[in-house]
C-alpha positions as CSV (number, residue, x, y, z in Angstrom):
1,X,-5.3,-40.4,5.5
2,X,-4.0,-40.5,1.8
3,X,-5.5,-39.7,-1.0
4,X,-6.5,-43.2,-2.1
5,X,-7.6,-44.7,1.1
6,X,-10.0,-41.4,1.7
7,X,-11.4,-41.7,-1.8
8,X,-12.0,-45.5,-1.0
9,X,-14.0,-44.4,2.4
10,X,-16.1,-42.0,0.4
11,X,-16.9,-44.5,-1.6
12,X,-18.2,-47.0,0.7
13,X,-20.0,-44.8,2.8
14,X,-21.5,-43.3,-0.1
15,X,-22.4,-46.7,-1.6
16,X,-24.6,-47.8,1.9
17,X,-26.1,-44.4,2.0
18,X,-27.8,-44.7,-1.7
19,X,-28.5,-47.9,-1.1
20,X,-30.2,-47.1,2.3
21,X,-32.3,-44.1,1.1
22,X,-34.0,-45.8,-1.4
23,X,-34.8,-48.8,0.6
24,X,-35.3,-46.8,3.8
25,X,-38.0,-44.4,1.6
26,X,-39.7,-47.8,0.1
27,X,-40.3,-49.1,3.7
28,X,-41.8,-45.7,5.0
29,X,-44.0,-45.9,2.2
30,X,-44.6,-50.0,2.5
31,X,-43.9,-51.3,5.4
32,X,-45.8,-54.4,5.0
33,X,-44.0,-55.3,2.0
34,X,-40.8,-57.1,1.2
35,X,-38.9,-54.3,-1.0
36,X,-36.2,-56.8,-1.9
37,X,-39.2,-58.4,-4.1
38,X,-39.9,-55.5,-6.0
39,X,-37.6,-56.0,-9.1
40,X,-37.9,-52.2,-10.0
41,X,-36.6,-50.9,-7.2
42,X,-33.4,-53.4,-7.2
43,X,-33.4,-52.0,-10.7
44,X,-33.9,-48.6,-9.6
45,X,-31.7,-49.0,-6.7
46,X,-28.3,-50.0,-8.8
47,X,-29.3,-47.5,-11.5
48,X,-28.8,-45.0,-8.5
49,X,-26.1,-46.3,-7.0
50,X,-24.0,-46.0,-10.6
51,X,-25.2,-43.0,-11.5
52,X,-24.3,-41.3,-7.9
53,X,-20.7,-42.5,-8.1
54,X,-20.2,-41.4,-11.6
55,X,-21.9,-37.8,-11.0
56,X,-19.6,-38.0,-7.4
57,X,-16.7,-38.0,-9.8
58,X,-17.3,-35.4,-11.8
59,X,-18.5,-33.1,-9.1
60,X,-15.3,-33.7,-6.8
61,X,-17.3,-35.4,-4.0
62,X,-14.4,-37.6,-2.9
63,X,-11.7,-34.9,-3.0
64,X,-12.8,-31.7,-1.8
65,X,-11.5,-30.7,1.9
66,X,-15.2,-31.0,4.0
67,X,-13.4,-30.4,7.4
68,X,-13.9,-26.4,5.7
69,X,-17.1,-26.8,3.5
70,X,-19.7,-24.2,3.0
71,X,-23.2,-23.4,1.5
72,X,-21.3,-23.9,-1.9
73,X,-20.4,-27.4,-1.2
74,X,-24.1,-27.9,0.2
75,X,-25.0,-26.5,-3.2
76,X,-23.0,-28.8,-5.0
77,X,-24.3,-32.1,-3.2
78,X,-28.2,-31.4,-4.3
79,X,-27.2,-30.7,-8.1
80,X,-25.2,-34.3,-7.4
81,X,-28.2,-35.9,-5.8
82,X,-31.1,-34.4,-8.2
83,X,-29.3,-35.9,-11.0
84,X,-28.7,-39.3,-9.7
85,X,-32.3,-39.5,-8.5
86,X,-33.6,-38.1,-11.9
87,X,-31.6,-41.1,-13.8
88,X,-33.2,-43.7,-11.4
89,X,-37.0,-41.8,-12.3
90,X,-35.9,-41.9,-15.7
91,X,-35.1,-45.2,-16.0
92,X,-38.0,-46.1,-14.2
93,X,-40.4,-44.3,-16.7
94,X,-38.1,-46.3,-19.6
95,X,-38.9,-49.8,-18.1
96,X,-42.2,-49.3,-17.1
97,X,-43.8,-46.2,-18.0
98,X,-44.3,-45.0,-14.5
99,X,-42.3,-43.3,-11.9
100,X,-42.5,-44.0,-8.1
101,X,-42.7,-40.2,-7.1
102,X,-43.1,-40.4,-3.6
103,X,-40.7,-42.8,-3.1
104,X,-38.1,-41.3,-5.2
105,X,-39.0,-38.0,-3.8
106,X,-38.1,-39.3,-0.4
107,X,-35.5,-40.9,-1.4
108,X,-33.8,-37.6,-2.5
109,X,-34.6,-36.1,0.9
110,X,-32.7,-38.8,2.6
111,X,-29.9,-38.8,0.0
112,X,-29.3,-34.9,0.6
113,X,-29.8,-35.5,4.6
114,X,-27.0,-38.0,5.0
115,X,-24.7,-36.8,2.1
116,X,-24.9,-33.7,3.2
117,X,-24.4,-34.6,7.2
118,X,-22.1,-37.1,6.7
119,X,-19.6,-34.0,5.3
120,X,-20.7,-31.8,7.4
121,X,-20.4,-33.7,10.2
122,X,-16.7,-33.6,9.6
123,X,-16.5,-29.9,9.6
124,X,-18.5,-29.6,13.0
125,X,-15.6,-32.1,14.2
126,X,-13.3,-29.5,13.0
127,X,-14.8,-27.0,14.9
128,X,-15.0,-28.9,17.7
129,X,-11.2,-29.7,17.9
130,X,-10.4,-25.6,17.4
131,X,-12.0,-25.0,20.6
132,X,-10.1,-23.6,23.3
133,X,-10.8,-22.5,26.6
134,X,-10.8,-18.5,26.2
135,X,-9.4,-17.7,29.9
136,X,-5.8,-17.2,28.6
137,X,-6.8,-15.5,25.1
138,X,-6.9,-11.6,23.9
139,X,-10.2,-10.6,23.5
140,X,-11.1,-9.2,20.1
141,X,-13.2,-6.4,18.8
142,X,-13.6,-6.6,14.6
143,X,-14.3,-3.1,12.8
144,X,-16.2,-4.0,9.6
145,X,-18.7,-6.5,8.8
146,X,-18.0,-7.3,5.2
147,X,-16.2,-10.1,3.6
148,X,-13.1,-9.3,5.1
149,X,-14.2,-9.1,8.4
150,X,-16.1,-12.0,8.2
151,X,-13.0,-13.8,6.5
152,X,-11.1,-12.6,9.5
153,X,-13.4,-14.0,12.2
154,X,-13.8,-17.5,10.7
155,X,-9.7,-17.6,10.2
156,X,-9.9,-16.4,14.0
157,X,-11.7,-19.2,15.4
158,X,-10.6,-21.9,13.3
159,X,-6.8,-21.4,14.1
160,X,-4.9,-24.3,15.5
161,X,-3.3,-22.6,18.5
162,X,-5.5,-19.2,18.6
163,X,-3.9,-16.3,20.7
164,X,-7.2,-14.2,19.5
165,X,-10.9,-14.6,20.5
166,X,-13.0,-12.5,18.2
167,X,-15.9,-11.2,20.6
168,X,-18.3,-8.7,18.4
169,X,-18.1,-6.7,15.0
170,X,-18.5,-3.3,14.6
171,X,-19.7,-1.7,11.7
172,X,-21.1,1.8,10.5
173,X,-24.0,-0.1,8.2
174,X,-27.6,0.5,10.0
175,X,-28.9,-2.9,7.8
176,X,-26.0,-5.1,9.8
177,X,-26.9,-3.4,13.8
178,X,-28.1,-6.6,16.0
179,X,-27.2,-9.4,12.9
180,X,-25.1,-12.3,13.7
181,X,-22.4,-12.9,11.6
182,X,-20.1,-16.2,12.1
183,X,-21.5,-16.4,15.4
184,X,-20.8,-13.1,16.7
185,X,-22.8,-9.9,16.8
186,X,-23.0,-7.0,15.0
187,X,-23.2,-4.3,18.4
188,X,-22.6,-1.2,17.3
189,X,-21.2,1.8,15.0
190,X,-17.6,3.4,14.9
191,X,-18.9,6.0,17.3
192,X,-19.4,2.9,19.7
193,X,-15.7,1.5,19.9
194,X,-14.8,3.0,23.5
195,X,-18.2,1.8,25.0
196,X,-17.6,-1.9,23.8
197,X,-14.1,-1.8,24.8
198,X,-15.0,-1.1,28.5
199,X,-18.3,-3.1,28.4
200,X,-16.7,-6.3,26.5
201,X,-13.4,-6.4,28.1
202,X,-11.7,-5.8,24.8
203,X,-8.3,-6.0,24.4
204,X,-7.0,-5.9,20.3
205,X,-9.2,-3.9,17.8
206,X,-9.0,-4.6,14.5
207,X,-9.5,-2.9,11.3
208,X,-11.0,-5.2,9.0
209,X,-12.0,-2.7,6.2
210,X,-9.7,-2.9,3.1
211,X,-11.5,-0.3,1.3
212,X,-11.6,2.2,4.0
213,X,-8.9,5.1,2.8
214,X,-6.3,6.8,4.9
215,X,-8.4,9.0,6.0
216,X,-11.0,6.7,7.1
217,X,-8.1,4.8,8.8
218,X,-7.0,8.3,10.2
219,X,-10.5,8.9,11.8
220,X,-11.2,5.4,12.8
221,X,-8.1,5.3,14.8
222,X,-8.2,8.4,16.8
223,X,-11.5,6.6,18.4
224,X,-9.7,3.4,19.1
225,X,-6.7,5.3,20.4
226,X,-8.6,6.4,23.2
227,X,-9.4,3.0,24.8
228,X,-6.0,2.0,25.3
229,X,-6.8,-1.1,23.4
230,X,-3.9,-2.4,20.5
231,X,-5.2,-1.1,17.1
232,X,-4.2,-3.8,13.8
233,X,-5.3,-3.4,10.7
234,X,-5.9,-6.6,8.5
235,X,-4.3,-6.9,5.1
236,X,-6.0,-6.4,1.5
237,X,-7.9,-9.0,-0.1
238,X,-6.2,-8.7,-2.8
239,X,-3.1,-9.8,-1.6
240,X,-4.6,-12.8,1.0
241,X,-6.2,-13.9,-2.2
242,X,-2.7,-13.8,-4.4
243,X,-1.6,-15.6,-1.3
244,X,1.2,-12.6,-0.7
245,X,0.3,-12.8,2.8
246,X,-2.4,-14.5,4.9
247,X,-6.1,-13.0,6.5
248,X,-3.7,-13.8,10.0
249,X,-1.4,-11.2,8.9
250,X,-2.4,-8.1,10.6
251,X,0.0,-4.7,11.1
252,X,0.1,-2.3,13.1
253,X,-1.2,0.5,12.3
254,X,1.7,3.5,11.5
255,X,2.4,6.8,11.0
256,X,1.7,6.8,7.8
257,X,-2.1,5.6,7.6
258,X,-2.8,8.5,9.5
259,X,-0.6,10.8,7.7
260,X,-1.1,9.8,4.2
261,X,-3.8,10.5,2.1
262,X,-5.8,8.6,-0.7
263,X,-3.8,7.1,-3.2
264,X,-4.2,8.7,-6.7
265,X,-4.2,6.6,-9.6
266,X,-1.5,7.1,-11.7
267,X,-2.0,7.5,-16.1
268,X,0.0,3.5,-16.1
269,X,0.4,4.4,-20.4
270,X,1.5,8.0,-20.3
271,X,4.1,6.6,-17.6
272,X,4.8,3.4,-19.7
273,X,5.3,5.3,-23.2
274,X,8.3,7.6,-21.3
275,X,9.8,4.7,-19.2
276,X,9.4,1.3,-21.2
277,X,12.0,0.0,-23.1
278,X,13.8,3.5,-22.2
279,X,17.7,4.0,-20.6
280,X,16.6,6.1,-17.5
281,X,19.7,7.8,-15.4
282,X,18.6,8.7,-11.3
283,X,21.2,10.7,-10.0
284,X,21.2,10.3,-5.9
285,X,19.7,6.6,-6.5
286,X,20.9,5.6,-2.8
287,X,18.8,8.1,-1.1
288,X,15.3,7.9,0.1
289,X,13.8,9.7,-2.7
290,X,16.0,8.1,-5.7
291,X,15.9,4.6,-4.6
292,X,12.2,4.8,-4.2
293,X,12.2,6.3,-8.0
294,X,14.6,3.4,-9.1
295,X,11.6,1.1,-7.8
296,X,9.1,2.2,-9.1
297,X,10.9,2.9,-12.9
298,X,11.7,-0.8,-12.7
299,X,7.8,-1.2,-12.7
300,X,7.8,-0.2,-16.3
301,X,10.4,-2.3,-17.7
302,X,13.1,0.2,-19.0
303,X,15.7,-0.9,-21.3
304,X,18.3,0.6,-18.7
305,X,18.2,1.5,-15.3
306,X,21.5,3.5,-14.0
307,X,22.1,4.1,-10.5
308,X,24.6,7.5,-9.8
309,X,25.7,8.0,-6.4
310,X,28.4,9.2,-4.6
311,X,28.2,6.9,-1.5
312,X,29.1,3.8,-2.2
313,X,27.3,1.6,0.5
314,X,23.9,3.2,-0.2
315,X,24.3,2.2,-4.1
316,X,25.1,-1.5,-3.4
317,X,22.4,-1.5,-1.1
318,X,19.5,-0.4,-4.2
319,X,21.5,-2.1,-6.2
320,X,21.5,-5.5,-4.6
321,X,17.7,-5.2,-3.9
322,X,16.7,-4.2,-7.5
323,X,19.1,-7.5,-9.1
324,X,17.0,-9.9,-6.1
325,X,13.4,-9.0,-7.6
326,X,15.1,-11.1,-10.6
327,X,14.8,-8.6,-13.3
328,X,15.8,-10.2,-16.4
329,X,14.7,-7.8,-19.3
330,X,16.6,-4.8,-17.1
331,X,20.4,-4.1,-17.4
332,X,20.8,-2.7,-14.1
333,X,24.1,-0.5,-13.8
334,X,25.9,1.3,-10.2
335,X,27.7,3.8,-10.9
336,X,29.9,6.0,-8.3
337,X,30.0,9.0,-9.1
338,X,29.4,12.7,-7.6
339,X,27.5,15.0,-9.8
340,X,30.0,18.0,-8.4
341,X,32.4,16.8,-10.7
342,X,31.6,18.4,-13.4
343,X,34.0,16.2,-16.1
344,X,32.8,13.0,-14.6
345,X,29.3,13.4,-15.1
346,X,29.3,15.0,-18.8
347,X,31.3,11.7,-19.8
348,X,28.5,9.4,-18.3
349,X,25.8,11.3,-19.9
350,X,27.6,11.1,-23.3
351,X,28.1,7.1,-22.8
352,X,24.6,6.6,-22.1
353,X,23.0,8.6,-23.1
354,X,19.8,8.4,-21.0
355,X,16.3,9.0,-22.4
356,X,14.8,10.0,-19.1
357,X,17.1,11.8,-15.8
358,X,15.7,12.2,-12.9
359,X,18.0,14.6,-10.4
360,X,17.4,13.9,-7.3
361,X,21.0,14.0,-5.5
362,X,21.3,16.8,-3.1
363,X,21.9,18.1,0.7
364,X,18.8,18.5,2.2
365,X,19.2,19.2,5.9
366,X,18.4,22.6,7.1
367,X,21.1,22.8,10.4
368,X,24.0,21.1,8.4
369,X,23.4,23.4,5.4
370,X,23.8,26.5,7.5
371,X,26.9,25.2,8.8
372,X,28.0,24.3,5.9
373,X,26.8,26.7,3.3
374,X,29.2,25.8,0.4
375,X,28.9,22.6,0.5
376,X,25.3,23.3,-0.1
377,X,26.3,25.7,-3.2
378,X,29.0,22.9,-4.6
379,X,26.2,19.9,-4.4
380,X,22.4,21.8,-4.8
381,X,23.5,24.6,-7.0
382,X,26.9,23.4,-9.3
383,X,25.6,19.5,-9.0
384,X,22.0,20.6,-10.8
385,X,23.9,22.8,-13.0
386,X,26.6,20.1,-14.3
387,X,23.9,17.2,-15.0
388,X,21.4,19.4,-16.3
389,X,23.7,21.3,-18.9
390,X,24.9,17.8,-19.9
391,X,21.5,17.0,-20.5
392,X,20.7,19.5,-22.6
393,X,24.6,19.1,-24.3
394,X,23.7,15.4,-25.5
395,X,20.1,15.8,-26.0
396,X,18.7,14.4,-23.4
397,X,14.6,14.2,-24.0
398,X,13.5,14.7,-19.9
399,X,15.4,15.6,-17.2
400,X,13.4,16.3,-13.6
401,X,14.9,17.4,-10.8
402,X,14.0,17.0,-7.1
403,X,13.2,20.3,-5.4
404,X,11.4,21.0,-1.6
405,X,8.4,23.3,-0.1
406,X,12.3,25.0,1.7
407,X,12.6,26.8,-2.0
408,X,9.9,29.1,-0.9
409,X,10.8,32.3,0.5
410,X,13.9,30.7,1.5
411,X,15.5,31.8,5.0
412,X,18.0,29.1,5.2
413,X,20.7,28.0,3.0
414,X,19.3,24.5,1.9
415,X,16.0,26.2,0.2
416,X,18.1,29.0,-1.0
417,X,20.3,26.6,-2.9
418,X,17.1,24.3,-3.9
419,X,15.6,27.7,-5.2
420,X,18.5,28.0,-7.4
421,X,18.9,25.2,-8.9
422,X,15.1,25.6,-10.0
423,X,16.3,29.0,-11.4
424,X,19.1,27.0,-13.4
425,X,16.5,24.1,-14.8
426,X,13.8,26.9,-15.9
427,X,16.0,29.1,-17.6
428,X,17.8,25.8,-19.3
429,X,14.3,24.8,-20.4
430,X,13.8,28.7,-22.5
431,X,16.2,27.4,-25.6
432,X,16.9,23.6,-24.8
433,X,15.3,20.6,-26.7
434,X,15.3,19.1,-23.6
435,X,12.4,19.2,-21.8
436,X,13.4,20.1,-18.2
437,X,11.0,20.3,-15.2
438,X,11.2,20.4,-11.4
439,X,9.2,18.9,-8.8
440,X,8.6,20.5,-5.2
441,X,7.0,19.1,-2.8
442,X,7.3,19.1,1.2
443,X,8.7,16.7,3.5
444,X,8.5,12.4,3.4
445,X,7.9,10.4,5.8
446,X,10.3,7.9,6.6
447,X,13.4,9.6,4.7
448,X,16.5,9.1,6.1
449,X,17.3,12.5,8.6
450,X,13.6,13.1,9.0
451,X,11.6,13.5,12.1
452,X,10.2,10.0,12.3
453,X,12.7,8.3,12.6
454,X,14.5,10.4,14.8
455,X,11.0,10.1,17.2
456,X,10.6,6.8,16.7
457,X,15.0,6.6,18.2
458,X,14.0,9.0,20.9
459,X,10.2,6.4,21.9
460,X,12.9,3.4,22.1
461,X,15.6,5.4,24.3
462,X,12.5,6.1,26.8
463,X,12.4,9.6,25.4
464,X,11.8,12.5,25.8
465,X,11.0,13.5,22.8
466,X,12.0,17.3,21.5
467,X,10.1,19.0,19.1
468,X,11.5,22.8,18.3
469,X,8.0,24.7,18.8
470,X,4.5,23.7,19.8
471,X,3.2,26.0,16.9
472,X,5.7,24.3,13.6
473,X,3.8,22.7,10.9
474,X,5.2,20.7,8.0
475,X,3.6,18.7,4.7
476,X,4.4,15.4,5.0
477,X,4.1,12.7,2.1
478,X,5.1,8.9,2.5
479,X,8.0,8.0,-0.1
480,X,6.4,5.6,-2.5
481,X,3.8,8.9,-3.0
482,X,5.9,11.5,-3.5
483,X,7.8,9.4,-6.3
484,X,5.3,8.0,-8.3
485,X,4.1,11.3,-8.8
486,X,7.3,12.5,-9.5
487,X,7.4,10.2,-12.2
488,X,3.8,11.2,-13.5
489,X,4.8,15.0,-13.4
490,X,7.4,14.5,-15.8
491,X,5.4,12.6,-17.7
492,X,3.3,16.2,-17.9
493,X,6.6,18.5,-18.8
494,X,6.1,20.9,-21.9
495,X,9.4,22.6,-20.5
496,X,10.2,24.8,-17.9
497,X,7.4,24.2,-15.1
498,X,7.5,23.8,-11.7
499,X,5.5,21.4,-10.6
500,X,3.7,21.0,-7.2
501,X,2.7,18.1,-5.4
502,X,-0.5,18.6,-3.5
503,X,0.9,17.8,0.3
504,X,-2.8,18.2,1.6
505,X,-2.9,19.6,5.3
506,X,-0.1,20.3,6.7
507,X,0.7,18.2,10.3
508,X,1.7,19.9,13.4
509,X,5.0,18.4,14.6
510,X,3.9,18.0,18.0
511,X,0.6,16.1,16.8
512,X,3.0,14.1,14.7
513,X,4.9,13.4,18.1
514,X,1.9,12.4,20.2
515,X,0.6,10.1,17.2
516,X,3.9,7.9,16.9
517,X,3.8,7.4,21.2
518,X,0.3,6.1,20.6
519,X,1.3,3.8,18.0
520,X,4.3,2.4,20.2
521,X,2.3,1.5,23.1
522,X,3.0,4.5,25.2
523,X,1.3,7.2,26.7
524,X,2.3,11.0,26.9
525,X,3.0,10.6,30.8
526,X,5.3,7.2,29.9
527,X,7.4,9.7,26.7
528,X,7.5,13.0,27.5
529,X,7.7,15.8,25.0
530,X,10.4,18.4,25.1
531,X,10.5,21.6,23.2
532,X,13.6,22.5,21.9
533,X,13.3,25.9,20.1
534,X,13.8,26.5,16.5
535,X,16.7,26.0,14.7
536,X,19.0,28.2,12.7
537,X,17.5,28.5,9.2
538,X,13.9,27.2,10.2
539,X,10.7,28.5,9.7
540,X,7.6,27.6,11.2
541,X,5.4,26.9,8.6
542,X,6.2,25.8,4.8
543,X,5.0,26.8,2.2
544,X,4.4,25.5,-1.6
545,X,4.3,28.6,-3.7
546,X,4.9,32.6,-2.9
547,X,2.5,35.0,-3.9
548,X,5.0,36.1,-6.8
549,X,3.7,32.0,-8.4
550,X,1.3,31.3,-10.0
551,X,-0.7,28.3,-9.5
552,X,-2.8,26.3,-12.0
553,X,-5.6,24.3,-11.4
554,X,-4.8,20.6,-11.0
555,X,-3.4,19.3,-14.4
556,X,-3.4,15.7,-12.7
557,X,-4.9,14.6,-9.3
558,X,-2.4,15.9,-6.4
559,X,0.2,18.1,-9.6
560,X,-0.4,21.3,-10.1
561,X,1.8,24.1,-11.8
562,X,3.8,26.7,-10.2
563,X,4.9,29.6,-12.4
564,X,8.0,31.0,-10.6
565,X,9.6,34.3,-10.9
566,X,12.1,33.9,-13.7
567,X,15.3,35.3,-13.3
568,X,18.0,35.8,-16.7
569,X,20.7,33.7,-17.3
570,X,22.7,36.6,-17.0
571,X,22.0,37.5,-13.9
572,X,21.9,34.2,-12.5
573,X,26.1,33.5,-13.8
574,X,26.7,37.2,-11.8
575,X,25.6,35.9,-9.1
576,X,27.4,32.3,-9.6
577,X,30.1,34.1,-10.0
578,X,29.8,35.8,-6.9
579,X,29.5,33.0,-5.2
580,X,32.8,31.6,-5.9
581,X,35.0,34.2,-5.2
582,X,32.9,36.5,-2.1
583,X,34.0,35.2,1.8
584,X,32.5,32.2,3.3
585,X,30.3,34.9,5.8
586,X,28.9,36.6,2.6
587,X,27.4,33.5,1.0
588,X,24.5,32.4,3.1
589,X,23.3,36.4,2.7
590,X,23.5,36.7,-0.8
591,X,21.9,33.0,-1.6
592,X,18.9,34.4,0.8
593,X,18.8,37.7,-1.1
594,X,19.2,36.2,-4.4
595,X,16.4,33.2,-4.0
596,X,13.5,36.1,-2.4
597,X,14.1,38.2,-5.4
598,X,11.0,39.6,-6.6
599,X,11.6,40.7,-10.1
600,X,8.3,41.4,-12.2
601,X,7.8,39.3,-15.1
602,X,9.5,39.9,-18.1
603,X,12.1,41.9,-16.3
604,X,15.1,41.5,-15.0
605,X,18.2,43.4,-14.5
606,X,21.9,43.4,-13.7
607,X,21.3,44.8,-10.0
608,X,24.2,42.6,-7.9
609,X,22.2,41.1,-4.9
């Protein structure tokens, strides 16, 4: 129906139902007399009729949607009616100093009944048409009786071709147990889920609680992982109502709900007065870590935003993506270059002249490293040292470098290398006007090379899947985490810290295992799990700081301070310049030695590792 001819039918209808109450209440009242006779009435009845349509008009009563009205619109009608009927009384008392109460007070009863049920009669026609036979639908449970959840179950049974039939709510509130809400029960708490799913035939839980943290989420799911049921979780409110995505939209739930923890809120000004505006150089910008970084700068509007990689595909890929989210007011620039070469890179600094660097180009696997151990000293140790001594050549303000958990009592190339290149940003930080910092944390989920998606491979190839020791534990962090608080770390720099992400508990790798062939449908007799043995180079626990560092308190939610070992400048070129002259067999030993040196503070001597 279009607009016009819909607004024309409201009008009618509304025009014979005015007209009808007041005559209908006169009769009730009368019903031995003619009311057509009664000149006050006619008078009263066109004073009605006038006033309804010009209230109607300005309380959208021929353009508002009914086939979805609620209590609001029910509201809306009586404020409508009341005033119409009040203008009739009023007239009344103007004319002939009287009011009919009773029949006007009628007469507003019947105006509400069949305003109001003439709407609403559409919407129960609405409802009506949704209905479908439920034989050949999946049988829903809803955790969470709020808003959303209720938002969720009316989307539910409205839909035009619905796959879902919500069944029963679940929620942990004792004031909701036994209340129906859209029709549907409330029937039990969280510790109920695997007793409904049996009882009820369930098959698709949903998590319906936007507020509930990771944790939560985390706890939540374990439950519903034990009924074999599919787990969703429904989107935030926030976004359905920016219209970003739909109340329909529901994930899966992943890895890193029940990973991750609660997100910390970040100091948006302290962030905003470094990056805004500013000319910011990421070094490694293609990796997992940088381009994450490169997203999240771009948040804050710098002036510049330079992308420095060596591979070539993996900068057009951040690059492409940054230039598509349309950012006008940032002059986005690749450039290919590798931070070994030492020429190269103090030339880019000098043309840019960045206000901000954050260093996060480096080898970071543990088996290739060891294989490979001077690649590791060419690109973690000689890579830091080139970018950060052209920082502090060209007065750079900030520079933050990338390390890992692996620097700690290093027994493997990578974290040996990592360790050193701490050693090289510290002891730049002693005389520099730069402000230099590094950032260690443990591993991220999702990274390119990590275990995830290496599981996640092994689930799709029908498995097995091989994890090195039953016993190996890591700290995991999702990527968007780990570099927004990189970025708020450096924000924090005085000079010379190294800064440490709180990684929470660390996960057992097998757990990790057996969570992801939950997630994918699986079960542990469907995916096996295979253990491998460890690795050369591995450990099997991390670890954030030695004994030898000293940790703050928290100086931010999630950062603390590490105070490592400090080791001269002197000593530190001896050994560089071991390093390039000693056989290829020699290296990996005296990186180890050199990284697990424990010299006392304020000491240090000339001792060759």
């Amino acid at each position: 129906m279009s607009y016009r001819l819909r607004y024309i039918t409201f009008f009618i209808l509304d025009s014979a139902i005015v007209l009808s109450a007041i005559f209908m209440s006169y009769y009730l009242l009368h019903p031995t007399i003619n009311g057509y006779s009664d000149k006050m009435i006619i008078l009263s009845a066109i004073t009605l009729l006038i006033s309804h349509h010009i209230v109607a008009y300005f309380f959208h009563l021929y353009d508002r949607v009914w086939s979805v009205a609620s209590v609001r619109e029910l509201l809306t009608i009586g404020i409508a009616v009341t005033i119409s009927v009040a203008s009739a009384s009023a007239l009344q008392y103007v004319v002939k100093q009287d009011i009919y109460f009773r029949i006007m007070a009628i007469t507003w009863m019947l105006h509400i009944i069949m305003i109001g049920g003439s709407r609403f009669l559409l919407r129960l026609i609405k409802d009506r048409e949704s209905f479908v036979n439920p034989a050949n639908m999946r049988r829903v449970l809803i955790i969470g009786a709020g808003q959303a959840g209720t938002m969720l179950a009316r989307n539910l049974q409205r839909a035009t071709s619905p796959e879902l039939l919500p069944v029963a709510f679940i929620d942990d509130d004792p004031r909701k147990q036994h209340l129906k809400i859209m029709n549907l029960t409330v029937q039990g708490k969280t510790k109920d889920i695997q007793r409904l799913v049996e009882s009820k035939g369930i098959d698709d839980i949903i998590i319906a609680i936007p507020s509930l943290g990771r944790i939560g989420i985390r706890n939540i799911y374990e439950r519903c992982a034990k009924t074999g049921a599919r787990v969703k979780i429904m989107p935030s409110i926030e976004d359905v109502m920016t219209g970003e995505i739909s109340v329909n939209d529901m994930r899966e739930v992943n890895i890193e709900d029940l990973l991750g923890r609660e997100t910390v809120v970040l100091d948006l000004k302290a962030i905003a007065d470094k990056l805004t505006g500013k000319t910011i150089l990421v070094t490694g910008a293609g990796g997992s870590i940088g381009s994450e970084i490169c997203r999240q700068v771009s948040e804050f509007r710098p002036k510049r935003l330079l992308l420095l990689g060596h591979g070539e595909s993996s900068i057009y890929t951040i690059d492409m993506e940054l230039k598509q989210r349309n950012l006008k007011d940032i002059e986005i620039i690749p450039i290919i270059a590798d931070v070994k070469d030492r020429e190269r890179i103090f030339d880019i600094v000098s043309a840019t002249k960045p206000d901000v660097i954050y260093h996060a180009a480096a080898h970071k696997h543990v088996p290739l490293m060891e294989a490979n151990p001077m690649e590791a000293v060419k690109n973690n140790i000689y890579g830091t040292k080139n970018i950060a001594e052209a920082a502090d050549t060209f007065g750079v303000p900030h520079f933050v470098m990338i390390s890992t958990d692996k620097a700690v009592n290093p027994p493997n190339v990578m974290g040996a290398t990592k360790r050193f290149a701490e050693m090289i940003v510290q002891n730049l930080a002693k005389e520099s006007k730069t402000k230099f910092a590094a950032v260690r944390f443990g591993n991220v989920l999702g990274s390119r090379g990590s275990v995830v998606p290496l599981f996640k491979q092994q689930i799709a190839n029908g498995g097995p899947i091989t994890v090195t020791d039953p016993e190996m534990t890591r700290y995991f962090m999702t990527i968007p985490e780990a570099s927004r608080l990189v970025i708020q770390a450096g924000t924090l720099a005085a000079g010379g810290e190294v800064f440490v992400l709180d990684m929470g508990e660390p996960v057992k790798i097998v757990d990790l295992a057996k969570n992801l062939i939950k997630l994918s449908g699986y079960t542990e007799d469907e995916i096996r799990i295979e253990f491998s043995g460890i690795r050369p180079g591995e450990k099997l626990f991390e670890e954030l700081l030695n004994e030898n560092e000293i940790q703050s308190s928290h100086v931010f939610p999630k950062i603390h301070i590490g105070k490592a070992t400090p080791i001269s400048k002197m000593e530190m070129d001896y050994t560089l310049g071991q390093l390039t002259t000693m056989p290829i067999d020699e290296v990996k030993t005296t990186l180890i030695g050199f990284a697990n040196r424990k010299v006392p503070e304020g000491k240090s001597g000339m001792t060759p590792v």
